[in-house]
KENU-240182 format. One record per residue (C-alpha): residue number from 1; residue in one letter; chain; x negated, y negated, z. Coordinates in steps of 0.001 Angstrom, whole numbers. Each point is the difference from the previous one (the first is absolute). Example, Ala and Ser with C-alpha at 12.3 -4.5 7.8 and 13.67 -1.06 7.14 Angstrom:
REM KENU-240182
+------+------+-------+---------+---------+---------+
! resi ! resn ! chain !       u !       v !       w !
+------+------+-------+---------+---------+---------+
!    1 !    a !     A !  -12300 !    4500 !    7800 !
!    2 !    s !     A !   -1370 !   -3440 !    -660 !
+------+------+-------+---------+---------+---------+
REM end
This chain:
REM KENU-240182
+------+------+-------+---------+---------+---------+
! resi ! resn ! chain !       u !       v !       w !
+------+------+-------+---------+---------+---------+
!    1 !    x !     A ! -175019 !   73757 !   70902 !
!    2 !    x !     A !    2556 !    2388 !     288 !
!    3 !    x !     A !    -996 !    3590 !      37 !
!    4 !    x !     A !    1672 !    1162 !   -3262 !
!    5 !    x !     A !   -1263 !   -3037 !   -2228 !
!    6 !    x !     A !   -1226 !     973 !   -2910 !
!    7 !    x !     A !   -3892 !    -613 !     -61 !
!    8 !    x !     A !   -1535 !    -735 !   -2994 !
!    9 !    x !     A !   -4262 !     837 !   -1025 !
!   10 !    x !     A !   -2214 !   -2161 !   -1884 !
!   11 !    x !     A !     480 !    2628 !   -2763 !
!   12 !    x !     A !    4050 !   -1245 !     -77 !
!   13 !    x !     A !    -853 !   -2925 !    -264 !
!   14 !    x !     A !   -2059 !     131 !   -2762 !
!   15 !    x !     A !    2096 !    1702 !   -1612 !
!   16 !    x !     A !    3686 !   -2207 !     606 !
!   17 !    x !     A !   -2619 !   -3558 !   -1216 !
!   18 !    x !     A !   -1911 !    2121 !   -2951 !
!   19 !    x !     A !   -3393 !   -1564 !    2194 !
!   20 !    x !     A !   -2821 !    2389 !     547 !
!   21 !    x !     A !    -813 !    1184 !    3543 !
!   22 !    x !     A !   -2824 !   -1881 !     195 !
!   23 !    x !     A !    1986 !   -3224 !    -136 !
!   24 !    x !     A !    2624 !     993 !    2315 !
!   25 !    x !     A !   -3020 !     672 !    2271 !
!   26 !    x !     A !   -1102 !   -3285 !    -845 !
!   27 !    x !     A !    3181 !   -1390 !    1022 !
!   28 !    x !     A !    -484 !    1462 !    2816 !
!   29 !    x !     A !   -3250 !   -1317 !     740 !
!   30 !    x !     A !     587 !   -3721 !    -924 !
!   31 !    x !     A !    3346 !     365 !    2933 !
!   32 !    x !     A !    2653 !    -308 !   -2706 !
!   33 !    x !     A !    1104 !    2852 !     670 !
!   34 !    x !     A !     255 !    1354 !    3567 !
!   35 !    x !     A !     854 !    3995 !     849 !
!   36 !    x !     A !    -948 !    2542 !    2451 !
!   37 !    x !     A !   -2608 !    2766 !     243 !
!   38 !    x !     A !    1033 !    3529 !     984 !
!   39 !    x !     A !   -2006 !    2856 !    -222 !
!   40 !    x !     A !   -2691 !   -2429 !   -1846 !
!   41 !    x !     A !    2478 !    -543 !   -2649 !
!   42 !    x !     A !    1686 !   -3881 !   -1096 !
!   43 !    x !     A !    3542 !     409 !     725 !
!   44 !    x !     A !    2490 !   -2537 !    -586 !
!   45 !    x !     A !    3728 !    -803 !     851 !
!   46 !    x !     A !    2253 !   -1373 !   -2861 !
!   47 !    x !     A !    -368 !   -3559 !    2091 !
!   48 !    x !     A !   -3581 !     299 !    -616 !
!   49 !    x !     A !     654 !    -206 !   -4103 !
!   50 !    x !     A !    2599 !   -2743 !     370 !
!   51 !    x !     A !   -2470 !   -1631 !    1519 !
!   52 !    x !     A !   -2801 !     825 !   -2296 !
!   53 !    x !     A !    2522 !    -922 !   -2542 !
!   54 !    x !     A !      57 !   -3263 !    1400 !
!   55 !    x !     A !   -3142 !   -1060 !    -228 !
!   56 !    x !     A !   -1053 !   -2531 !   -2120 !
!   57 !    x !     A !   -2877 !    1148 !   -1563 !
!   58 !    x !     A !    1647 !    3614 !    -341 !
!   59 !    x !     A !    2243 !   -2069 !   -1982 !
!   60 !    x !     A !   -2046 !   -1484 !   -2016 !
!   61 !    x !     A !   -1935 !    3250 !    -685 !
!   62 !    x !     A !    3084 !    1955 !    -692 !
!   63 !    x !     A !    1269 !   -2988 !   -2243 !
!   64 !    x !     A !   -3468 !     460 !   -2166 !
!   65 !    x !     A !     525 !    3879 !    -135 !
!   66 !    x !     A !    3460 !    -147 !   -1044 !
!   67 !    x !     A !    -274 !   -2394 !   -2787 !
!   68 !    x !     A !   -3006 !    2383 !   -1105 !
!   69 !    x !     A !    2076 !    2875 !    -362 !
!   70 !    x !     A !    2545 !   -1672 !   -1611 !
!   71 !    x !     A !   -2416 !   -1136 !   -2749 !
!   72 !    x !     A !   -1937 !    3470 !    -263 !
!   73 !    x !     A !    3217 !    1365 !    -359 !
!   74 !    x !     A !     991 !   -2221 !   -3420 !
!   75 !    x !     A !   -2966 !     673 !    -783 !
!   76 !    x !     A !    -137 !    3390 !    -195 !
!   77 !    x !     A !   -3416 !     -52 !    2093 !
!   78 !    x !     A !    1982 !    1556 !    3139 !
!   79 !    x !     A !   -2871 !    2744 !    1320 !
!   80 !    x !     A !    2458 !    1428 !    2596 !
!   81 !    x !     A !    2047 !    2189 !   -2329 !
!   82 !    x !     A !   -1813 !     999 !   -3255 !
!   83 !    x !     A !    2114 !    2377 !   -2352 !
!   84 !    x !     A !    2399 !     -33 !    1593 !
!   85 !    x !     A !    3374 !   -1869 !     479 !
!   86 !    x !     A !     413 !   -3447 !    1714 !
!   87 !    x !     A !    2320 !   -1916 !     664 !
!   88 !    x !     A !    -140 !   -3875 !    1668 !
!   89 !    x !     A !    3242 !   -1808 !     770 !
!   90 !    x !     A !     243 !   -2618 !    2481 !
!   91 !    x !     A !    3271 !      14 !    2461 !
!   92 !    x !     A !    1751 !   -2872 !    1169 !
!   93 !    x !     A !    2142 !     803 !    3200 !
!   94 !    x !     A !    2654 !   -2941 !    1351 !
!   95 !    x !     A !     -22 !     224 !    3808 !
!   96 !    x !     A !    2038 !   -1264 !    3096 !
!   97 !    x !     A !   -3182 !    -243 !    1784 !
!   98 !    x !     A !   -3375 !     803 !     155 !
!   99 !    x !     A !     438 !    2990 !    1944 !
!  100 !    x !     A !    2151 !    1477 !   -2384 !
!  101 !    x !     A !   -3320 !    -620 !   -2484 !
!  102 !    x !     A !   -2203 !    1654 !    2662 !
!  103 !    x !     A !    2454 !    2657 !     103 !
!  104 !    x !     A !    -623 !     758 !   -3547 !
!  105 !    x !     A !   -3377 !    -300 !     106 !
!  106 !    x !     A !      -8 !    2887 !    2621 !
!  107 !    x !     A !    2227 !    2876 !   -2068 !
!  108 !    x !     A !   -2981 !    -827 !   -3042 !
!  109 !    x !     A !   -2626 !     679 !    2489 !
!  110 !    x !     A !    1234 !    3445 !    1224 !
!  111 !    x !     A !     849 !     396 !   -3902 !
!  112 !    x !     A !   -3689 !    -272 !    -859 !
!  113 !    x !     A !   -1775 !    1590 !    3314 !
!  114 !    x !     A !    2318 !    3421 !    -876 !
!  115 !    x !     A !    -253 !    -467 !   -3461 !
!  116 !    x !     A !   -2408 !    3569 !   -1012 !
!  117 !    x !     A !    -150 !     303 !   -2947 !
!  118 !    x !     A !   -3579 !   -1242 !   -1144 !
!  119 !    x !     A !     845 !   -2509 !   -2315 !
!  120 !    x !     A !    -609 !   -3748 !     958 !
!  121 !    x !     A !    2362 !   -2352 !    1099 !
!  122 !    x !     A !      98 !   -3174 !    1667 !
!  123 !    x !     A !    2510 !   -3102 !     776 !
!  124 !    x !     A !    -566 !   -3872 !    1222 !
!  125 !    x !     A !    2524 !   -1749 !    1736 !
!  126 !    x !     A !     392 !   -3664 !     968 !
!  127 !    x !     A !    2898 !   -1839 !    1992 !
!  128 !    x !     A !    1047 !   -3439 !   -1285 !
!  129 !    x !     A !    2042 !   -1584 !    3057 !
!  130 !    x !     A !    1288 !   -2481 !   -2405 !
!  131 !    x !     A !    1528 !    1755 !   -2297 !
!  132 !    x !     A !     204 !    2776 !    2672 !
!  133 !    x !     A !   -1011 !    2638 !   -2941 !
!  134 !    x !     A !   -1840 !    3617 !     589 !
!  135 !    x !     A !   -2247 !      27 !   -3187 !
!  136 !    x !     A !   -2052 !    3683 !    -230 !
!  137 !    x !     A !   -2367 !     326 !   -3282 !
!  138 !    x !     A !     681 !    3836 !    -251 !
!  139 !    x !     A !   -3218 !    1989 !   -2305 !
!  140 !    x !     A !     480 !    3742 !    -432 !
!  141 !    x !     A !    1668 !    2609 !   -1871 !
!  142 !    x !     A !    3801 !     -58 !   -1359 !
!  143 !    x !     A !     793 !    2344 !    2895 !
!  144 !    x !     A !   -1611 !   -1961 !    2813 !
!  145 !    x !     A !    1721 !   -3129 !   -1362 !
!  146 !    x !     A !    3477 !    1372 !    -503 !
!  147 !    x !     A !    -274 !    1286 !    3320 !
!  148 !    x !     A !   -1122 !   -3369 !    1412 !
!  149 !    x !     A !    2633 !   -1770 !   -1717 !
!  150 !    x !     A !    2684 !    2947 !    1324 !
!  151 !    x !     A !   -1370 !    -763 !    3436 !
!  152 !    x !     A !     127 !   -4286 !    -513 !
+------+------+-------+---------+---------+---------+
REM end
């Protein structure tokens, strides 16, 4: 690990897969997803999450959640934001490779571990090697989003 990696806390996680803590912990517990304590905290390198985010049965979890959202969303049953503004729009980003993806996927993380200002907002991504596509489900308000898309 080099010594100016970015470490991440069970919290960030949480937060960048819109799981509780509790099931990141559980992730933790079951070995899917490996990390380091220090100072009795979970800490985790970004190689930790890829790996996490390889994970079959994180997957398959994640593939559940996301097509939950989607449907509370049309729905109108979404609990995250209630009178308030929301937006959904799903992203589909042409790459030479899958690190170019990856690298994607890691300006929306520091987007949403600095984002402050109290209102909910979350994004899923997925990799398809053959059609070597980015594809992030974006949920939030106009702002986040326009600033998302800015940033894509």
């Amino acid at each position: 690990m080099n010594e100016f990696e970015k470490l991440y806390t069970v919290k960030d996680i949480a937060k960048m897969t819109s799981l509780t803590s509790r099931t990141i912990r559980n992730y933790l517990k079951d070995g899917s997803l490996q990390g380091q304590k220090i100072g009795g905290q979970w800490r985790f390198t970004m190689e930790n999450i890829k790996q996490l985010f390889s994970n079959n049965i994180f997957l398959n979890d994640m593939s559940r959640k996301k097509r939950q959202q989607i449907l509370n969303f049309i729905s109108g049953t979404n609990i995250d934001i209630q009178n308030k503004i929301q937006v959904c729009t799903i992203v589909d980003c042409y790459c030479e490779s899958p690190n170019a993806g990856q690298q994607l996927y890691e300006k929306l993380v520091t987007v949403i571990n600095t984002k402050d200002d109290g209102i909910p907002a979350k994004f899923d991504y997925e990799f398809s090697e053959k059609q070597s596509k980015a594809r992030f489900t974006l949920f939030g308000n106009p702002d986040f989003i326009i600033k998302t898309l800015q940033l894509l």
